[in-house]
C-alpha positions, -999 to +999 in steps of 0.1 A: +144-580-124+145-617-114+108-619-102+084-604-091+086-575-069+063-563-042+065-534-011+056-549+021+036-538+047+019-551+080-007-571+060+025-589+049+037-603+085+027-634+087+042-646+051+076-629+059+075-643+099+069-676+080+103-669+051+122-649+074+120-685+096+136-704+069+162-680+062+175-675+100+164-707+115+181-696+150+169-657+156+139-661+132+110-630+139+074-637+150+046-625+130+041-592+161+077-586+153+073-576+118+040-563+120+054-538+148+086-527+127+061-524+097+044-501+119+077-481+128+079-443+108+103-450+080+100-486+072+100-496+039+110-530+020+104-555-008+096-590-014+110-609-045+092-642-058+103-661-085+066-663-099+053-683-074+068-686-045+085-658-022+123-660-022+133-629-009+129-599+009+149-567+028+135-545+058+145-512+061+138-483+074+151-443+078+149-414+099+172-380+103+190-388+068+204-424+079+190-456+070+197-488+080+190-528+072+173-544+090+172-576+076+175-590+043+176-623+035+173-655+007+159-686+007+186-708+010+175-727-022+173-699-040+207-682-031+234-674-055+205-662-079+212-621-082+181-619-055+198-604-025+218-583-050+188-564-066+173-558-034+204-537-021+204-519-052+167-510-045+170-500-007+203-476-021+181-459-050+156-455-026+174-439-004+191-417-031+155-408-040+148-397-006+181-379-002+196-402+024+235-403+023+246-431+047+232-466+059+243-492+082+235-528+086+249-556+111+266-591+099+274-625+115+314-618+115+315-655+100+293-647+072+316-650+046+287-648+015+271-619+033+301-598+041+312-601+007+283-590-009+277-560+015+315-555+005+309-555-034+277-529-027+298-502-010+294-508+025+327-514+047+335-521+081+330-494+110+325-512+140+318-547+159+294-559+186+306-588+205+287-611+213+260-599+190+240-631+176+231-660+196+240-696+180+226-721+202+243-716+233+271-697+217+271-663+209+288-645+178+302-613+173+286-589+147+306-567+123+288-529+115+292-516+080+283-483+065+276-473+031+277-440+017+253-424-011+269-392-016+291-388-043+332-378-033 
């Protein structure tokens, strides 16, 4: 492990409204946001700190043997450090654990450092959403990808 590890929960909110604003600057989530997808049946997730401070942290949640990401994301000063990489391999083991075969998670199609770390976890490309992500006044299209637990 890199840090230290703790499951969130609603308490949690406001510290992960405040992070998740410094990781996605333009489509950041309020405090309400996250405490009302804490609150959704099947929500689970993690946040990393390197000691002190929190770096990291991954929302997911599952229901009816599918899971999905819904966000996961780095401090931008603390990217590049194996952070975002240990938390996909917890969400998968989880999800393993709980008997859940297949996932899904959306990506900025220009994400080049996302897309190739989803790649190098197991999830590939299934779908896109134009149009997805607003940038500004822009919008951007966001690719789906899919992993799968089960074992061919």
């Amino acid at each position: 492990m890199t840090g230290r590890l703790l499951e969130i929960g609603p308490g949690d909110a406001a510290l992960l409204s405040e992070l998740h604003g410094f990781v996605f600057q333009d489509e950041s989530w309020s405090e309400a946001d996250w405490r009302a997808l804490l609150g959704i049946p099947g929500a689970f997730g993690w946040l990393l700190s390197d000691g002190t401070d929190p770096v990291a942290f991954l929302l997911g949640r599952h229901a009816g043997g599918e899971a999905e990401v819904l966000t996961l994301g780095v401090r931008p000063e603390a990217r590049r450090s194996g952070h975002a990489v240990e938390l996909l391999q917890l969400f998968k083991e989880r999800l393993r654990q709980e008997g859940v075969g297949v996932a899904y998670l959306e990506v900025a199609e220009s994400n080049e450092a996302a897309l190739a770390l989803y790649r190098k976890a197991g999830f590939f490309e299934v779908g896109k959403r134009d149009g997805y992500y607003r940038r500004g006044s822009d919008r951007e299209s966001a690719l789906i990808l899919r992993w799968s637990g089960k074992k061919s």
